[in-house]
FILUMDO-7842 format. One record per residue: residue number from 1; z, y, x of N, C-alpha, C in turn. Coordinates in nm, 3 decimals. Layout:
<rs>
<r num="NUM" n_c3="Z" n_c2="Y" n_c1="X" ca_c3="Z" ca_c2="Y" ca_c1="X" c_c3="Z" c_c2="Y" c_c1="X"/>
...
</rs>
This chain:
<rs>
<r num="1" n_c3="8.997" n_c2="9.184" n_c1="7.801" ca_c3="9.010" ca_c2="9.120" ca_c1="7.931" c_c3="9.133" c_c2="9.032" c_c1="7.928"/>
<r num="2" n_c3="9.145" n_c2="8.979" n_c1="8.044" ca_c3="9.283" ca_c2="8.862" ca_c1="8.068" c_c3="9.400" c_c2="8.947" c_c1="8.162"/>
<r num="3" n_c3="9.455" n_c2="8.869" n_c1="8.176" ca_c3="9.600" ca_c2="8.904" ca_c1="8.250" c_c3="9.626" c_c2="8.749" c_c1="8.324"/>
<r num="4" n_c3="9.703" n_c2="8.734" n_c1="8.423" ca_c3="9.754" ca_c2="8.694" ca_c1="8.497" c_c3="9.890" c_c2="8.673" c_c1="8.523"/>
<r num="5" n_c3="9.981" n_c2="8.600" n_c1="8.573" ca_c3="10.099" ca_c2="8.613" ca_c1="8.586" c_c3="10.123" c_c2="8.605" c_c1="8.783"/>
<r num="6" n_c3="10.261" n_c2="8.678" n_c1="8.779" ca_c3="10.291" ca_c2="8.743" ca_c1="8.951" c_c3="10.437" c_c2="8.734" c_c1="8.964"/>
<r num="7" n_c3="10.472" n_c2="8.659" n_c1="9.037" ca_c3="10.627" ca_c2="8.733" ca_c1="9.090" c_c3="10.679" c_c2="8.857" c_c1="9.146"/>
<r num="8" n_c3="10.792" n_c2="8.922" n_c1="9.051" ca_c3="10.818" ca_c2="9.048" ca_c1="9.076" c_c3="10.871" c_c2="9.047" c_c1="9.228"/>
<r num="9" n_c3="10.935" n_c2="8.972" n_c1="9.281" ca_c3="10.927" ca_c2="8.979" ca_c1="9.447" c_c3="10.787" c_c2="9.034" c_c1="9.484"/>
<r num="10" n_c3="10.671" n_c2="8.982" n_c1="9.452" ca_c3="10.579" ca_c2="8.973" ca_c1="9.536" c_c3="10.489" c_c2="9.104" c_c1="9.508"/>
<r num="11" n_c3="10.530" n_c2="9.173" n_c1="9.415" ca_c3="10.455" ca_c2="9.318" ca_c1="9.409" c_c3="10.418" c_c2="9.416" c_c1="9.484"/>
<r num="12" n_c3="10.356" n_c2="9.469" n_c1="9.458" ca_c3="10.319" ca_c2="9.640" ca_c1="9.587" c_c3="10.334" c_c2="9.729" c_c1="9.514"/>
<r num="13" n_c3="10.334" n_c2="9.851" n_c1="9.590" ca_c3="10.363" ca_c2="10.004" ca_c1="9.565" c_c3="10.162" c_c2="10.030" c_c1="9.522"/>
<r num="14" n_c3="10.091" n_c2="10.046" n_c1="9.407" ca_c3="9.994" ca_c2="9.997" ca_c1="9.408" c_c3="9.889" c_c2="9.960" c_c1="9.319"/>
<r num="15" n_c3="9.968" n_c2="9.806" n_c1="9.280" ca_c3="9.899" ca_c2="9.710" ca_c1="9.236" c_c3="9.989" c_c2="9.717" c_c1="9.080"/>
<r num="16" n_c3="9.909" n_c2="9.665" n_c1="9.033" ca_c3="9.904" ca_c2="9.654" ca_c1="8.853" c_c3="10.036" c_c2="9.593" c_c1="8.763"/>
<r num="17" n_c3="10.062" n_c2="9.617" n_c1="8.721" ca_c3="10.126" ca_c2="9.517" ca_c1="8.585" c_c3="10.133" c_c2="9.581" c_c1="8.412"/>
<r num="18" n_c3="10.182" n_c2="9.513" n_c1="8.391" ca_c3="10.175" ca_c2="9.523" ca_c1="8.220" c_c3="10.311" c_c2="9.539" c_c1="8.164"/>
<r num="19" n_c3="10.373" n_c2="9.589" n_c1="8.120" ca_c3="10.531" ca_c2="9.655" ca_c1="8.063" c_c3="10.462" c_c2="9.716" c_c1="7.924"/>
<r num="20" n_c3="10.552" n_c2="9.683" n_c1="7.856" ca_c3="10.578" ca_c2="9.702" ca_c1="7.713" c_c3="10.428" c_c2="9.705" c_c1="7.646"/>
<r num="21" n_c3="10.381" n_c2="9.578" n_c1="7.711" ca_c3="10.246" ca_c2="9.570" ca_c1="7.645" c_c3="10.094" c_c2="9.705" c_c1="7.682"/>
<r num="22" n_c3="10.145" n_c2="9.747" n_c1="7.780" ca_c3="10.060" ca_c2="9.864" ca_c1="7.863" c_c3="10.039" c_c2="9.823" c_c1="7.995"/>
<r num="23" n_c3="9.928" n_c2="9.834" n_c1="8.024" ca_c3="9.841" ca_c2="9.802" ca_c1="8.194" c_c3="9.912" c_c2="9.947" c_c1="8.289"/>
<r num="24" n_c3="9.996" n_c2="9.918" n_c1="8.378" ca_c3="10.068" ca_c2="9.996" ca_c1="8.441" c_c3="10.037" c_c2="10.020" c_c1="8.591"/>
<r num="25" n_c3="10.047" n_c2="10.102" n_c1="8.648" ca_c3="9.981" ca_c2="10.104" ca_c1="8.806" c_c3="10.172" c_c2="10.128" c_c1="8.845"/>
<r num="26" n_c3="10.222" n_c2="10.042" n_c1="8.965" ca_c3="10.278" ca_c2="10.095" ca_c1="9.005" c_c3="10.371" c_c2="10.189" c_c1="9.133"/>
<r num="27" n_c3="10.429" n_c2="10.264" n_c1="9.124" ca_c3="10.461" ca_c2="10.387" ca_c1="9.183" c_c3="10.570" c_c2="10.355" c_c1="9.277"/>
<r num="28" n_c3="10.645" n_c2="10.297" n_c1="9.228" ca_c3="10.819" ca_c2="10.246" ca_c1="9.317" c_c3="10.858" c_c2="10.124" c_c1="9.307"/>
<r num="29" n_c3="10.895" n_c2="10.036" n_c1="9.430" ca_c3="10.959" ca_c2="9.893" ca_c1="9.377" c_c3="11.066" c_c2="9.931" c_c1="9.493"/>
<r num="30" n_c3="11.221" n_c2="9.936" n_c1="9.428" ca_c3="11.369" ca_c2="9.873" ca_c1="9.510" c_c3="11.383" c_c2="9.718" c_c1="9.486"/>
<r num="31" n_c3="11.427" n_c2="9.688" n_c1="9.547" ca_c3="11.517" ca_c2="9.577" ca_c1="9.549" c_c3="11.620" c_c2="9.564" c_c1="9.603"/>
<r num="32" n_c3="11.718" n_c2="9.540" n_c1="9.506" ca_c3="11.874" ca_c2="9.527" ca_c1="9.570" c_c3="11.902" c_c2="9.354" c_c1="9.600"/>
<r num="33" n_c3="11.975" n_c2="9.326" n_c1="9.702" ca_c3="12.026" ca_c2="9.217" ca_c1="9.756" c_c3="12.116" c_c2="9.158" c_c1="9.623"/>
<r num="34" n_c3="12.125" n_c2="8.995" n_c1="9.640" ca_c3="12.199" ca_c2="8.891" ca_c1="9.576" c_c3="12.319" c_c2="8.935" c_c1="9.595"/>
<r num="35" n_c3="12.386" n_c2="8.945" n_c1="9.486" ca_c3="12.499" ca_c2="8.992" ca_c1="9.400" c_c3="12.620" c_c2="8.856" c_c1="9.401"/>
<r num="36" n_c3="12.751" n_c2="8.889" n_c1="9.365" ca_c3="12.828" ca_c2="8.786" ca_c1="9.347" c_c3="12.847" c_c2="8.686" c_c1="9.250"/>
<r num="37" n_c3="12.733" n_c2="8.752" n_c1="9.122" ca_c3="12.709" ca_c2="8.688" ca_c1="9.003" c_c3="12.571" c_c2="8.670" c_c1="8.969"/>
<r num="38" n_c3="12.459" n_c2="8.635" n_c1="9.074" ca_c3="12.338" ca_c2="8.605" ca_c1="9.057" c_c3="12.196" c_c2="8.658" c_c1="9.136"/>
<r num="39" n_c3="12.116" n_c2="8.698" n_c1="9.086" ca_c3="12.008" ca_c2="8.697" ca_c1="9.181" c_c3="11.967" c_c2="8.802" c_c1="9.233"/>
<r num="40" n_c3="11.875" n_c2="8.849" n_c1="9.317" ca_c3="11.824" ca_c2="8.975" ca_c1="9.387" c_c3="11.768" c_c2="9.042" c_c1="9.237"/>
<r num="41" n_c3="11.772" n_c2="9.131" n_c1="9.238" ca_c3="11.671" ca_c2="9.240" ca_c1="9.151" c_c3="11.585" c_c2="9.341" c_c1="9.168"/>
<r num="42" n_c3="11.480" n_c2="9.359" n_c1="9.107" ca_c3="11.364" ca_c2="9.452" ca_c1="9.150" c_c3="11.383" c_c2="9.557" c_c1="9.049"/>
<r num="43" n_c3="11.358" n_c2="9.657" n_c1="9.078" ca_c3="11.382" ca_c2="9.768" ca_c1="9.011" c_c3="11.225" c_c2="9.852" c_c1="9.022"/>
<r num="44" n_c3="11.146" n_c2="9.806" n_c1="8.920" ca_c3="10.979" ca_c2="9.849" ca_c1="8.883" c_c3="10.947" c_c2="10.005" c_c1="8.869"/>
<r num="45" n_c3="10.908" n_c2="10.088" n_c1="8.895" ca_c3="10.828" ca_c2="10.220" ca_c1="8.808" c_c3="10.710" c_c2="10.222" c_c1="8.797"/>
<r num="46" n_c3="10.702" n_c2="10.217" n_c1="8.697" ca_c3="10.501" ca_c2="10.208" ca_c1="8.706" c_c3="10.459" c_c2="10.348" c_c1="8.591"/>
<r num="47" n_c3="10.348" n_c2="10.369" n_c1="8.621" ca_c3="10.313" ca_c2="10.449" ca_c1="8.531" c_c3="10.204" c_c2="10.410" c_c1="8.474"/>
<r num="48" n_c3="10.180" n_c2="10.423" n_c1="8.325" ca_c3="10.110" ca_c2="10.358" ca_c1="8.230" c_c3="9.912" c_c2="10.425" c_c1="8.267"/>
<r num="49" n_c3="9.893" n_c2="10.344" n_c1="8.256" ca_c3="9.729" ca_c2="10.369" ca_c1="8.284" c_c3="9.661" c_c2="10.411" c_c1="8.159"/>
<r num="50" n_c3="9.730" n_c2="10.456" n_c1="8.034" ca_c3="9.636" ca_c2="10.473" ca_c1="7.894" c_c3="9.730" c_c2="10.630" c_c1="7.889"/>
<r num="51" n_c3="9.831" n_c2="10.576" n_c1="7.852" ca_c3="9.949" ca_c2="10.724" ca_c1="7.803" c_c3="10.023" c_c2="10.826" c_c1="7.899"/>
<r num="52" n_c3="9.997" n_c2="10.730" n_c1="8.021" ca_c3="10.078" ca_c2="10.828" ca_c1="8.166" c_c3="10.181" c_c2="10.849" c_c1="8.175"/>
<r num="53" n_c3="10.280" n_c2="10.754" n_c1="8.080" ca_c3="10.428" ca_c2="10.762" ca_c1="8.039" c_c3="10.471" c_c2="10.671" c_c1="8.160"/>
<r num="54" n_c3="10.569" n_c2="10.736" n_c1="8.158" ca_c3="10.634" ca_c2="10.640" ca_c1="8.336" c_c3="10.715" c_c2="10.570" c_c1="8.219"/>
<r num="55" n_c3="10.741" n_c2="10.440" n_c1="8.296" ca_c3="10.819" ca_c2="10.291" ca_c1="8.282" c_c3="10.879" c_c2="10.211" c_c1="8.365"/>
<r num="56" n_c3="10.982" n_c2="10.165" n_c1="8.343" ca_c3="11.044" ca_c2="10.132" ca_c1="8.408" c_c3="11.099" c_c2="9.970" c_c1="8.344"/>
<r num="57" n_c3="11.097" n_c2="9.872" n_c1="8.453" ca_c3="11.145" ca_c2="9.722" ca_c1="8.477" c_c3="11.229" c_c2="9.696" c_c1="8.569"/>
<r num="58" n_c3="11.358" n_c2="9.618" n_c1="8.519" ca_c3="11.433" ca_c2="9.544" ca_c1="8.621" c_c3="11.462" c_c2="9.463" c_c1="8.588"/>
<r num="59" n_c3="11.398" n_c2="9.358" n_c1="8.649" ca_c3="11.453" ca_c2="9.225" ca_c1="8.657" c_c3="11.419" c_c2="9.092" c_c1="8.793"/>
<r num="60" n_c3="11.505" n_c2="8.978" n_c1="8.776" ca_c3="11.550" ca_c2="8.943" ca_c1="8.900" c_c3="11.402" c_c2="8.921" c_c1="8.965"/>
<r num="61" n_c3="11.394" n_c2="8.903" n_c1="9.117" ca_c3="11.289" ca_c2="8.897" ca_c1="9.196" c_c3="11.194" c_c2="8.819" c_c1="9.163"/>
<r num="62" n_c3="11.258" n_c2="8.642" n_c1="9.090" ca_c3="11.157" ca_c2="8.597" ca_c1="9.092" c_c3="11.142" c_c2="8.556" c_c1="8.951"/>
<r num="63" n_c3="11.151" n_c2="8.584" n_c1="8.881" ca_c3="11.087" ca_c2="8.655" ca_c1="8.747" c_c3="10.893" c_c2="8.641" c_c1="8.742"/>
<r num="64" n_c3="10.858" n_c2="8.542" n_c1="8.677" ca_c3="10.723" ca_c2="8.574" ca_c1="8.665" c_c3="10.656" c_c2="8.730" c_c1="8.528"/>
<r num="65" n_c3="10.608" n_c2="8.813" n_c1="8.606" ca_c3="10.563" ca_c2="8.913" ca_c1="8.484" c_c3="10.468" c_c2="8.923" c_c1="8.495"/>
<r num="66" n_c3="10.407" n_c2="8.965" n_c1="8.370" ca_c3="10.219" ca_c2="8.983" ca_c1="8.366" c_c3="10.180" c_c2="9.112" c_c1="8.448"/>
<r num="67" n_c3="10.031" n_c2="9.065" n_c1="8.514" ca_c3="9.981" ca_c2="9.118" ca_c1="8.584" c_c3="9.833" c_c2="9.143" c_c1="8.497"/>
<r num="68" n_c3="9.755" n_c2="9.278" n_c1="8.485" ca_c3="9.617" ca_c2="9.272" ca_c1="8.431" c_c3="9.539" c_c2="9.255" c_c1="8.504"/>
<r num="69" n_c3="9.404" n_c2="9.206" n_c1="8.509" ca_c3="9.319" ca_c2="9.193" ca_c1="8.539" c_c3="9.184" c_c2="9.305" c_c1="8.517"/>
<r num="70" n_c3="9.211" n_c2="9.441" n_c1="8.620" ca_c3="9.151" ca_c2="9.501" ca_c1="8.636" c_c3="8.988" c_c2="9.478" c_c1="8.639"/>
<r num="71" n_c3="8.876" n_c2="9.504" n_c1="8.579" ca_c3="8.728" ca_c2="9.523" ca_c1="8.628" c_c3="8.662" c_c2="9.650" c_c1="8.624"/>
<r num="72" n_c3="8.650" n_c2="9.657" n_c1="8.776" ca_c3="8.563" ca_c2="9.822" ca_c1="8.793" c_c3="8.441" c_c2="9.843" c_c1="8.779"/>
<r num="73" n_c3="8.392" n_c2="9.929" n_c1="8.693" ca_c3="8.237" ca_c2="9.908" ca_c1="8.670" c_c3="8.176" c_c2="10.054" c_c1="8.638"/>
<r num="74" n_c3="8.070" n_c2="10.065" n_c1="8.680" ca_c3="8.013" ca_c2="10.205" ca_c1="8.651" c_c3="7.896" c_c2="10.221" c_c1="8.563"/>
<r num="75" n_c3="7.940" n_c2="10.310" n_c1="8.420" ca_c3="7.852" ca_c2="10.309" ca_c1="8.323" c_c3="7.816" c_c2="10.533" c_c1="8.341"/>
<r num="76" n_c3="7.725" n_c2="10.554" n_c1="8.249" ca_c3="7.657" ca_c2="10.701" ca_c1="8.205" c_c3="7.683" c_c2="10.679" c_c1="8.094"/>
<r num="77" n_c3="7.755" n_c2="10.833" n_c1="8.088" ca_c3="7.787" ca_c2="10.908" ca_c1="7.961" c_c3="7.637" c_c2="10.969" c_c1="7.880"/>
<r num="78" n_c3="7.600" n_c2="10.901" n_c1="7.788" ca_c3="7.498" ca_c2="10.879" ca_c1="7.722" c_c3="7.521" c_c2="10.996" c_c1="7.628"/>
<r num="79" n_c3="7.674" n_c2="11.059" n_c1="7.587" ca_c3="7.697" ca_c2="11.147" ca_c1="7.473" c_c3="7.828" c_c2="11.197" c_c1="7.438"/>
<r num="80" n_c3="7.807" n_c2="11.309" n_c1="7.406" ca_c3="7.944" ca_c2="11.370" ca_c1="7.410" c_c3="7.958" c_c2="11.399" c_c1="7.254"/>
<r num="81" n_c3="8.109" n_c2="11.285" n_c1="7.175" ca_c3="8.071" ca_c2="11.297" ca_c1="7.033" c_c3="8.163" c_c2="11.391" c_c1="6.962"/>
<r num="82" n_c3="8.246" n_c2="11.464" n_c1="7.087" ca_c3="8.369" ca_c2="11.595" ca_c1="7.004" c_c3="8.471" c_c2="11.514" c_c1="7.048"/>
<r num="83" n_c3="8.553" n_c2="11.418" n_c1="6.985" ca_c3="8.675" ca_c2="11.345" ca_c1="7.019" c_c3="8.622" c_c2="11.237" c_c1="7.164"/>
<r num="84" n_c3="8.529" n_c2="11.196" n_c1="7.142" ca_c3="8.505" ca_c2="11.060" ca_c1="7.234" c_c3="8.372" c_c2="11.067" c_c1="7.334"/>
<r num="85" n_c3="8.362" n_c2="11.012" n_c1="7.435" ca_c3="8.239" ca_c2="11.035" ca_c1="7.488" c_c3="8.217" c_c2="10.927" c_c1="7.475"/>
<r num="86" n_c3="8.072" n_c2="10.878" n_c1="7.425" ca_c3="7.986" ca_c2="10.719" ca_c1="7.492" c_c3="7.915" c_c2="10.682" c_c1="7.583"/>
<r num="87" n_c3="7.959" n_c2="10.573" n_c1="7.651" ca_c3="7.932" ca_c2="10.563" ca_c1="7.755" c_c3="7.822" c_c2="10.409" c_c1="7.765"/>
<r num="88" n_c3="7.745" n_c2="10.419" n_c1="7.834" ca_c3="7.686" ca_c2="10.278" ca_c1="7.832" c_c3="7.667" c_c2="10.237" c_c1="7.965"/>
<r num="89" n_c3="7.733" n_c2="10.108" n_c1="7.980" ca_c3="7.735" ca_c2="10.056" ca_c1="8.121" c_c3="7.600" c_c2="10.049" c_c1="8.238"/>
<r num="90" n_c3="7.568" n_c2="10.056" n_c1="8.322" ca_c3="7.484" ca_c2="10.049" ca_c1="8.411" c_c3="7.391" c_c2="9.921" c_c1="8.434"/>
<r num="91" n_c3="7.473" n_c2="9.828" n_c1="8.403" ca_c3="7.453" ca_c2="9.715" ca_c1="8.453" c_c3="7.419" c_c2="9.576" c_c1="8.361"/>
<r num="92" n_c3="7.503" n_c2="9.604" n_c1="8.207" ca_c3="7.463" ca_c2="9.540" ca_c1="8.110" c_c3="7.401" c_c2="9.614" c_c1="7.980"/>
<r num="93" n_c3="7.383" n_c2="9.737" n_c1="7.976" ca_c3="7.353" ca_c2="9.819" ca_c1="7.896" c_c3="7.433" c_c2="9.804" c_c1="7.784"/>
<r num="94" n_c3="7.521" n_c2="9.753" n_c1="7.757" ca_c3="7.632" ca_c2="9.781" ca_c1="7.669" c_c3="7.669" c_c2="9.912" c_c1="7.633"/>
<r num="95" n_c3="7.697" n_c2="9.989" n_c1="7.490" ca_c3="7.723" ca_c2="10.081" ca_c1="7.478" c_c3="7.861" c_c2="10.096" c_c1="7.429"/>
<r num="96" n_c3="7.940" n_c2="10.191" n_c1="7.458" ca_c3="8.057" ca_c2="10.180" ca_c1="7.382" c_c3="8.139" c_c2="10.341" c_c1="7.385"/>
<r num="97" n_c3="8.288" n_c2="10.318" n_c1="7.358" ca_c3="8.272" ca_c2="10.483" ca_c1="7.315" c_c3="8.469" c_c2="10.471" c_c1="7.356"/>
<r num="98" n_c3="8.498" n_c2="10.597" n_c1="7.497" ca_c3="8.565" ca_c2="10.609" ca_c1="7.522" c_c3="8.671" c_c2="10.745" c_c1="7.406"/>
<r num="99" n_c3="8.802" n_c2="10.737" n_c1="7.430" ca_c3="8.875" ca_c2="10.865" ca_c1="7.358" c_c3="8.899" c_c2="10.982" c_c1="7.479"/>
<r num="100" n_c3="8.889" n_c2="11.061" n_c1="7.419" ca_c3="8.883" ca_c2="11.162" ca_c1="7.520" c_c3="9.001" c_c2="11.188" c_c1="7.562"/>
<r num="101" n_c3="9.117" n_c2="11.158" n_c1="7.448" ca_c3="9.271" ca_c2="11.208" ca_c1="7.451" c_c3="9.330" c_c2="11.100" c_c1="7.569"/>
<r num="102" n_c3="9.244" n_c2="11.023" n_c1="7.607" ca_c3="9.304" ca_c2="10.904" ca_c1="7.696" c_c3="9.241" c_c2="10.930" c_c1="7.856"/>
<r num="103" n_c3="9.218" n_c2="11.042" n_c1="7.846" ca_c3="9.195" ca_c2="11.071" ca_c1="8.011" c_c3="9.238" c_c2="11.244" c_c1="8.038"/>
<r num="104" n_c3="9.246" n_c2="11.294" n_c1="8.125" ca_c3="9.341" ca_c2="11.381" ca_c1="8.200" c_c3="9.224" c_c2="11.505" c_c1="8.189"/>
<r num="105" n_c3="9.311" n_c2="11.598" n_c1="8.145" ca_c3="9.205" ca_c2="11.746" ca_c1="8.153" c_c3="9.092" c_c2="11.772" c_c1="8.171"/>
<r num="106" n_c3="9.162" n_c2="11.777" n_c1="8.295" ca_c3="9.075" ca_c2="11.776" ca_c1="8.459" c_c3="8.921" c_c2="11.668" c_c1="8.449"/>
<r num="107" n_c3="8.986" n_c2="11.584" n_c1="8.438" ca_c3="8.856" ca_c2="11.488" ca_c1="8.421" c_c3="8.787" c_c2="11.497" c_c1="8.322"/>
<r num="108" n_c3="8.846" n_c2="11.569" n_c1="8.208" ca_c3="8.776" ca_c2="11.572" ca_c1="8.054" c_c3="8.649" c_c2="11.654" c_c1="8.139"/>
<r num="109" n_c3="8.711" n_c2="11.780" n_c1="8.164" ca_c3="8.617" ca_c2="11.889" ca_c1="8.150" c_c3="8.489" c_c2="11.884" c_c1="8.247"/>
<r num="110" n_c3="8.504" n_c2="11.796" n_c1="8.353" ca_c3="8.387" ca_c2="11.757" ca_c1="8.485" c_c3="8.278" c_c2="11.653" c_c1="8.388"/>
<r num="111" n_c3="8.322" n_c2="11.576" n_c1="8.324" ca_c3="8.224" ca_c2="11.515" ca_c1="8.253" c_c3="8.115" c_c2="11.530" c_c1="8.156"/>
<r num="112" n_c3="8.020" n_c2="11.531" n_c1="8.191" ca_c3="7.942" ca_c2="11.565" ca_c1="8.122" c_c3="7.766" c_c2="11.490" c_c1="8.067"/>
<r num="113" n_c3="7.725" n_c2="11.514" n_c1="7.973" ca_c3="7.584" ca_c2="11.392" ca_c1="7.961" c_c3="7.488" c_c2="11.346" c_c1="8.056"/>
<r num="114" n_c3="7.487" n_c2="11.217" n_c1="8.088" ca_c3="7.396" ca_c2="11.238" ca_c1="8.218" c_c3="7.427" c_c2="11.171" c_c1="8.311"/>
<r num="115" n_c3="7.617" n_c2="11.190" n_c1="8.318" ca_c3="7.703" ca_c2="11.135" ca_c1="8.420" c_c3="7.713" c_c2="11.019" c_c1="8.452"/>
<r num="116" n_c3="7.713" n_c2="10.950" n_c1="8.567" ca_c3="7.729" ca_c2="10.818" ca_c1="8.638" c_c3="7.923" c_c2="10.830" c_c1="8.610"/>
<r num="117" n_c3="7.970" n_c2="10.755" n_c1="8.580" ca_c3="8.127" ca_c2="10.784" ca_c1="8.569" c_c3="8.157" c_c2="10.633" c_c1="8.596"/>
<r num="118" n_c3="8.330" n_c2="10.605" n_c1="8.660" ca_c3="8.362" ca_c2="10.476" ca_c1="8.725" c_c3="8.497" c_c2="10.442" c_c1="8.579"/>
<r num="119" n_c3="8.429" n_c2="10.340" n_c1="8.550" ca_c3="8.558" ca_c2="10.308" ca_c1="8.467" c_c3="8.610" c_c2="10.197" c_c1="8.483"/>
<r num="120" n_c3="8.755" n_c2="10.142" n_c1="8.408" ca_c3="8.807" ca_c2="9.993" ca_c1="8.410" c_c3="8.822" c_c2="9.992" c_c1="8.293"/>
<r num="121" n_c3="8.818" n_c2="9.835" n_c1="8.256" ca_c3="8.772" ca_c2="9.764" ca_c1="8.183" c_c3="8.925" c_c2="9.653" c_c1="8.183"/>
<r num="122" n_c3="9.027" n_c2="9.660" n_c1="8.117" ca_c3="9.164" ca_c2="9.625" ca_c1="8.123" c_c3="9.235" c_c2="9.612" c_c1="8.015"/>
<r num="123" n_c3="9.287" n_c2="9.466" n_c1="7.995" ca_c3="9.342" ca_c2="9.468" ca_c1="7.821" c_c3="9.236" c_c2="9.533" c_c1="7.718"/>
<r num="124" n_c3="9.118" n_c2="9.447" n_c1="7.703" ca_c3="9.044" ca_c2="9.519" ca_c1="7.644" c_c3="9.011" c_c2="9.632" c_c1="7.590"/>
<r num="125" n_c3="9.074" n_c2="9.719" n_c1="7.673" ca_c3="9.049" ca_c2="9.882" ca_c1="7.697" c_c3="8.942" c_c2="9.905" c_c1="7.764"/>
<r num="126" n_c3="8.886" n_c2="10.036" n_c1="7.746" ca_c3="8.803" ca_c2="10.102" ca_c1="7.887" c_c3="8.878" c_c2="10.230" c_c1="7.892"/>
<r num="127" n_c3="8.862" n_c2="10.250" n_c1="8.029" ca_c3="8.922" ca_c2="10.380" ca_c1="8.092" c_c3="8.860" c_c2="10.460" c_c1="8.170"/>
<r num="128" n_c3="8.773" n_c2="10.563" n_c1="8.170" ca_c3="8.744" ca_c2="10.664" ca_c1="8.244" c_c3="8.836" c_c2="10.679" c_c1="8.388"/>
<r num="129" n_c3="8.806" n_c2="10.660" n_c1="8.512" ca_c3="8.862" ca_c2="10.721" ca_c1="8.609" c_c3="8.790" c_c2="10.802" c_c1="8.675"/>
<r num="130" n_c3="8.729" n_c2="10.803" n_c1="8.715" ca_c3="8.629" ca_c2="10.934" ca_c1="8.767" c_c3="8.475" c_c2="10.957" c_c1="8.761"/>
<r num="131" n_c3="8.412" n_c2="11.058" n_c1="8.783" ca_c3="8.317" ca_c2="11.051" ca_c1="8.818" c_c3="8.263" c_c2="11.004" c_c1="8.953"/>
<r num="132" n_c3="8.083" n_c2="10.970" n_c1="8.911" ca_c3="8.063" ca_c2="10.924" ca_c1="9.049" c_c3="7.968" c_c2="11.037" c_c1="9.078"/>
</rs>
């Protein structure tokens, strides 16, 4: 997929970005006021959408940083292969094959063959987020 560029002023508690080369959802934005030696600053936390490693960005407000370009789409888990499930989209019949180590317990264990499941499609990743 693509990415986008955003001013760190203009972010939400929310909405997406990309840090250290990872599609990040994020969790906290401060901003401290213009300083005696330069500009306002944003102070980012996002947490990573693949590894779940929190991250952190600061830099000045208007700073352009990449933004991903999320697509939500709902494919069935066609197969469960031990490490990975495959999943084939709904809509283009595309087949392809998620890691299991890249989604959360909890969600591992609800999934199962058969399943309608909602994923994104981000930095040419796919990601399991829930079932439907």
């Amino acid at each position: 997929m693509s990415k986008t560029y955003e001013t760190a002023g203009n972010l939400k508690i929310g909405s997406f970005i990309i840090v250290d080369g990872e599609p990040c959802r994020i969790v906290e934005i401060s901003k401290a006021k213009t300083g005696k030696h330069g500009s306002a600053k944003a102070s980012i936390t996002a947490v990573s959408l693949v590894s779940k490693a929190k991250k952190v960005l600061v830099v000045p407000v208007d700073t352009q940083v990449e933004v991903p370009i999320v697509e939500k789409r709902v494919g069935q888990v066609i197969a469960d292969l031990g490490d990975k499930f495959q999943v084939m989209d709904v809509e283009t019949f595309e087949v392809f094959e998620v890691l299991k180590e890249l989604l959360d317990k909890d969600l591992r264990d609800k999934i199962t063959t058969n399943m309608e499941v909602e994923y994104w499609q981000v930095l040419n990743m796919r990601i399991i987020v829930r079932p439907r």
